[in-house]
C-alpha positions as CSV (number, residue, x, y, z in Angstrom):
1,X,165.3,32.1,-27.8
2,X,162.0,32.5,-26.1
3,X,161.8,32.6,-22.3
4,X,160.8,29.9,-21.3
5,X,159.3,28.2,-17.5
6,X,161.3,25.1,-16.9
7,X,160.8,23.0,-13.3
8,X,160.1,19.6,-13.1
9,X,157.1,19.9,-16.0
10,X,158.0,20.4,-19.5
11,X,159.3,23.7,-21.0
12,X,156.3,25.9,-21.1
13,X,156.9,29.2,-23.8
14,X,156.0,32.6,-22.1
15,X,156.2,34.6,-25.3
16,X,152.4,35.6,-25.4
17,X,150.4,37.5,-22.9
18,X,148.0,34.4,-23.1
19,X,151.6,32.0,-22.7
20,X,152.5,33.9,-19.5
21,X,149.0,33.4,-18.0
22,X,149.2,29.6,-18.6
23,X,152.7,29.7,-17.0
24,X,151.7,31.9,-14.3
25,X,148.5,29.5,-13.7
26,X,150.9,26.3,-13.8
27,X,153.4,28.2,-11.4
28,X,150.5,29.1,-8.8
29,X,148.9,26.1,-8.7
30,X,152.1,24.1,-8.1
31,X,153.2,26.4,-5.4
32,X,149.4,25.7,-3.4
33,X,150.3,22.2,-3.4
34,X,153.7,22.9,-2.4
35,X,152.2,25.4,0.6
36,X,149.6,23.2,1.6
37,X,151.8,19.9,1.8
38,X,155.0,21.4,3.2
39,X,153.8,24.3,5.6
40,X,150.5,22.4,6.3
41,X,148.0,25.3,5.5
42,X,145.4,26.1,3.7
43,X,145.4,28.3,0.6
44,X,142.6,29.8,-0.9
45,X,142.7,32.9,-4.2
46,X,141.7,35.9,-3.1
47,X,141.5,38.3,-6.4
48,X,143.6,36.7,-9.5
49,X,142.3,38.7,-12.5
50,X,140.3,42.3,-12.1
51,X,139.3,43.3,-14.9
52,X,138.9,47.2,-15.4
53,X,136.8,48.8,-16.8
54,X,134.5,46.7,-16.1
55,X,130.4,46.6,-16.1
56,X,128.5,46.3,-13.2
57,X,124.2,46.2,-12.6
58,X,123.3,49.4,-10.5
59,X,119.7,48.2,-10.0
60,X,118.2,47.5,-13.6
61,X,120.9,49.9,-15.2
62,X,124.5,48.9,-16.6
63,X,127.2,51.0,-15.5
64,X,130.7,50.9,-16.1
65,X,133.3,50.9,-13.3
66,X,137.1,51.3,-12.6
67,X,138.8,49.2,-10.1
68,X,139.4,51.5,-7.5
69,X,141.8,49.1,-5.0
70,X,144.6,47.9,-7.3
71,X,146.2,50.5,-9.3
72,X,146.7,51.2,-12.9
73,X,149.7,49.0,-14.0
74,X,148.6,46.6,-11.5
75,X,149.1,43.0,-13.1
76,X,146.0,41.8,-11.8
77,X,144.6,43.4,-14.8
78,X,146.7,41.7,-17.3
79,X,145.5,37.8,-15.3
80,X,149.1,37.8,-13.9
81,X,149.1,38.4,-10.3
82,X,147.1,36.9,-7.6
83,X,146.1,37.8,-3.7
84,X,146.6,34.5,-1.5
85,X,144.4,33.9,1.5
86,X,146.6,31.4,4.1
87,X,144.8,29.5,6.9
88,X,147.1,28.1,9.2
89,X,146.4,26.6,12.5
90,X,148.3,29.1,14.4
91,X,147.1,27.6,17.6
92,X,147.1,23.8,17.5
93,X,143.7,23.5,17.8
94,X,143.2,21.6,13.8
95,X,140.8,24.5,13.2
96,X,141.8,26.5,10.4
97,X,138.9,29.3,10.4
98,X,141.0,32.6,10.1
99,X,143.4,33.5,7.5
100,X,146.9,34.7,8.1
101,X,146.9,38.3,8.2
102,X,150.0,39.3,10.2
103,X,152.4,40.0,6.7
104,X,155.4,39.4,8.9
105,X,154.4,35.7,9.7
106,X,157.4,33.2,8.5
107,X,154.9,31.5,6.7
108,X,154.8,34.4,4.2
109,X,158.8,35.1,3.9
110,X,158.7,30.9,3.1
111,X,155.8,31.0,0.4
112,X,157.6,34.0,-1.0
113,X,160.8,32.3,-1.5
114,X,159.3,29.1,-2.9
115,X,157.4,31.3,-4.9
116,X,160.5,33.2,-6.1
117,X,162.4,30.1,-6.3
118,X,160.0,28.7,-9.1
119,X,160.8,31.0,-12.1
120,X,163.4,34.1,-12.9
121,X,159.4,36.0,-13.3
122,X,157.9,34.9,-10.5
123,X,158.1,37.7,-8.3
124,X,156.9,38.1,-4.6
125,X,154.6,41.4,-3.2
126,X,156.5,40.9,0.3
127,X,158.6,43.0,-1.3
128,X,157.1,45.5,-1.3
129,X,154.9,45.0,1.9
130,X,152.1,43.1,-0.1
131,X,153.0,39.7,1.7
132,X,149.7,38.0,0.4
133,X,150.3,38.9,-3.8
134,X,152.3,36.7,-5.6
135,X,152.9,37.9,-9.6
136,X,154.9,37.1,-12.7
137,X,156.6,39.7,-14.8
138,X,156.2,42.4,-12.3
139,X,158.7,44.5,-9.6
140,X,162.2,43.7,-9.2
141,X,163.7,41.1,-7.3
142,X,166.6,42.9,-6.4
143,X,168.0,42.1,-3.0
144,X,166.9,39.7,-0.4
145,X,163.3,39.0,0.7
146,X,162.2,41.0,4.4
């Protein structure tokens, strides 16, 4: 039988690269909504899908360039992992102007286990001290979350 992603939407089949991106998509957008309207943040994407080798304009020439940040068997190649930006009003204010960079915050030990929580795939960089990438396919979930 076909794995398959199964919450409160419809089955969803994961069989195909292009399935799993769909699923991964669905997953990710349902967990913004869940962030945003539960934790009351705001969630914006910071890279999803790097493509590499890539080309890129040097001036008027073409060039083409490896992604030097993310590394080789990173799923952000394949369109399945994404970098989260989370603006919280840390200090009462209402302004929400900086994003949450401290990866120890609670709020990043609660998206990860909502993420987690979501599919038997759906696997959270906190991990493995990448609090802000969330993924689908890739690590182990082995253990509790930090």
């Amino acid at each position: 039988m076909v794995d398959q992603v199964q919450k409160t939407n419809p089955v969803v089949p994961i069989a195909t690269l292009g399935d799993r991106r769909r699923a991964f998509t669905r997953l990710l957008c349902e967990l913004v909504i869940w962030a945003e309207d539960t934790l009351h943040v705001r969630i914006a994407f910071d890279e999803v899908t790097v493509h590499s080798p890539r080309a890129a304009r040097l001036g008027v020439q073409r060039v083409i360039v490896q992604d030097a940040v993310h590394i080789p068997a990173s799923f952000h190649h394949q369109g399945l992992a994404a970098d989260l930006l989370v603006y919280p009003d840390l200090d009462g204010d209402g302004s929400m102007d900086d994003y949450l960079s401290d990866g120890l915050h609670p709020i990043w030990r609660a998206i990860a286990r909502n993420w987690e929580s979501r599919h038997e795939k759906c696997t959270a960089g906190i991990r493995w001290g990448d609090a802000n990438h969330v993924s689908f396919g890739e690590g182990s979930r082995e253990g509790e979350l930090p």
